[in-house]
N, C-alpha and C positions, 0 to 999 in steps of 0.2 A: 504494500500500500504506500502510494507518492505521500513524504514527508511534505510536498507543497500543493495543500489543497487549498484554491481560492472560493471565494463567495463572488458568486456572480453578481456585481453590487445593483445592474441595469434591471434586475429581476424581485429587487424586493420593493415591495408594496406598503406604501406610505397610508396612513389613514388621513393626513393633511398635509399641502405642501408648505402650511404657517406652521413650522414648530418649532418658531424661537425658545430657548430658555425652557422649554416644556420637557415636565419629569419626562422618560420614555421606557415605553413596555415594549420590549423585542420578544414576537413568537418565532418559536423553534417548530416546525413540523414534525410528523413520525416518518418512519422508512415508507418509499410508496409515495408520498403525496409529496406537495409544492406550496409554493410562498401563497399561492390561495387558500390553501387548506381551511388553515388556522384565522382568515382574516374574518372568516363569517363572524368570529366571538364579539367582532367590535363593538356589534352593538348593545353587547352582553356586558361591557368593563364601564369600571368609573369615568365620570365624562372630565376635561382638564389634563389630559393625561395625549403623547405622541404614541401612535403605535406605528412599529415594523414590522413586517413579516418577511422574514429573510426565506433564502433557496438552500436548501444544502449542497454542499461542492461535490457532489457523486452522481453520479448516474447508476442506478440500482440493476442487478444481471438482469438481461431481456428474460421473458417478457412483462418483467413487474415496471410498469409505469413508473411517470415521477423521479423526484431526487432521493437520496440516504446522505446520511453522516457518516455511516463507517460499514462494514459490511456485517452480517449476522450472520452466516454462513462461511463454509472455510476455516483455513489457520485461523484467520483475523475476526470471526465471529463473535463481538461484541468483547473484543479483546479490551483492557485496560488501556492500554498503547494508542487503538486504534480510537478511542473515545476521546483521547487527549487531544491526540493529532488534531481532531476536527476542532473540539474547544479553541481548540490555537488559533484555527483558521477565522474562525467565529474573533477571539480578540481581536486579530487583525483586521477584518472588519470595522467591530466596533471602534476601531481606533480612528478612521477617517470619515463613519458616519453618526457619531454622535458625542462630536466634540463640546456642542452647545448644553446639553441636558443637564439638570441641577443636579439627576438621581435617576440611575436606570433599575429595572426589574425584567424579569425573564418566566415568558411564561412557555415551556416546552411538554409537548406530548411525546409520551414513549420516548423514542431515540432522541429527540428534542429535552424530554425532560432530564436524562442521562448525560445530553451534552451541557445544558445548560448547568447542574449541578456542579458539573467537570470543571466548567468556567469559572463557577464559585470558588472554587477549590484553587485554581490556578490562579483569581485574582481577587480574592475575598474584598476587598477594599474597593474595587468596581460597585459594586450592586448592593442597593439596598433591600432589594430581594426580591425570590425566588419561586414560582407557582410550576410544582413538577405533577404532573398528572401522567394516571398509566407509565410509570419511569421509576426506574433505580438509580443510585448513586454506584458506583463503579467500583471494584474493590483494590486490593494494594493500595499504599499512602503515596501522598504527593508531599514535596518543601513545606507547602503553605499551611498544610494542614492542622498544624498547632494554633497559627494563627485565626486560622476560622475558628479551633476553639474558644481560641477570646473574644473574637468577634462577635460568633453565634447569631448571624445574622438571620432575619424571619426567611422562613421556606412552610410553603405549603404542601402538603404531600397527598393526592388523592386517589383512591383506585377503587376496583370493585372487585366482587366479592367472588364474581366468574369471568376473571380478565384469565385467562390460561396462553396467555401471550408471553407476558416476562417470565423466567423461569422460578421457582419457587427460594432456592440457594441464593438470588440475586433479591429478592424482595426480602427474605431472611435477614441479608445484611448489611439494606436499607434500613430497617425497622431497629436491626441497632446501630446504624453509624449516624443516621440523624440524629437521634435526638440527644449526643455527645456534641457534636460541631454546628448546631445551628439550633432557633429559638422556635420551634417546630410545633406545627398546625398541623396534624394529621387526621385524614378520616377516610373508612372503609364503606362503599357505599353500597350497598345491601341491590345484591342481582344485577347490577352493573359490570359489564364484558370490557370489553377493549376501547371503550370510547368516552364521551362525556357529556353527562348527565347535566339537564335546567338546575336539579338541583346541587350540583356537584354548582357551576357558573355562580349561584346563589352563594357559595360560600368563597367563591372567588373572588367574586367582585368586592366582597365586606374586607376579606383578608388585601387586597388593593386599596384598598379605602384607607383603609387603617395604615396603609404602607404613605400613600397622598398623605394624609392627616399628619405623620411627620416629618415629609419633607416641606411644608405650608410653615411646620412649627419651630423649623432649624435655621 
């Protein structure tokens, strides 16, 4: 897997082309989908707030549609390694499209939420926080990872109850590495598959809210 994957920056989808000074919320897609996926939520998040929906830098094996972060399959099958890499790609991004923003958050599904976590981890002092749905955090440590301890910044964690998508080893050791490194909002939502729930958005939007409510107050 190329150590230099780019984000196709032509491809990601602004919710306004005014977003001086405005916090910003970047979604992360799953494996399969694209920078549309995730933008239908918009109308679903707190209003006052920039949103991105970025492409992931991969092209997923024929014939699965859509972009990926890393591959699932393979040596490189949702490897540690190959989670970083993309995180990277995703910093670099963020480096030249969201110079302006007071306080970013990240809201990623599945491999989006696994990258976006990654990101935390690789720049915990970026983001004031984190909405992972259908996603795990990645195992083996990184540098920064002490730091996030003291950070402990908020992360939202949400899945269902028959998501049989992530593996069960990987949700195992989500369920204990969050709530050690970050100020953690978790909830399991009862017959909920692979996707996400009005009600699941309902406790998004509060848990953003409350994310807005102290960047207003700092």
């Amino acid at each position: 897997m190329s150590e230099n994957l780019t984000i196709d920056d032509t491809a990601t989808r602004w919710s306004s082309p005014d977003r001086g000074g405005m916090p910003l919320l970047v979604l992360l897609h799953g494996y399969g989908a694209d920078e549309h996926d995730l933008f239908g939520l918009v109308p679903y998040l707190p209003e006052g707030i920039a949103v991105a929906s970025v492409a992931a830098p991969l092209a997923p094996p024929w014939p699965m549609p859509g972009r990926s972060w890393y591959p699932i399959e393979g040596l490189d099958g949702r490897s540690s390694a190959a989670v970083t890499l993309a995180a990277e790609s995703f910093l670099r991004w963020l480096d030249t499209a969201a110079t302006e923003a007071p306080s970013i958050a990240l809201l990623g599904f599945s491999q989006g939420a696994a990258v976006s976590l990654q990101a935390l981890r690789l720049a915990p002092e970026r983001f004031g926080a984190v909405v992972a749905l259908s996603g795990y955090a990645s195992p083996g440590e990184l540098p920064n990872d002490d730091a996030l301890e003291e950070l402990r910044p908020p992360v939202f964690w949400g899945r269902g109850t028959h998501d049989d998508v992530i593996p069960p080893a990987l949700i195992d050791h989500t369920a204990q590495w969050l709530p050690t490194h970050s100020e953690l909002s978790g909830r399991v939502y009862t017959g909920l598959t692979h996707s996400i729930s009005e009600e699941e958005l309902i406790d998004v939007h509060r848990f953003l809210t409350k994310w807005l409510d102290g960047v207003a107050a700092s």
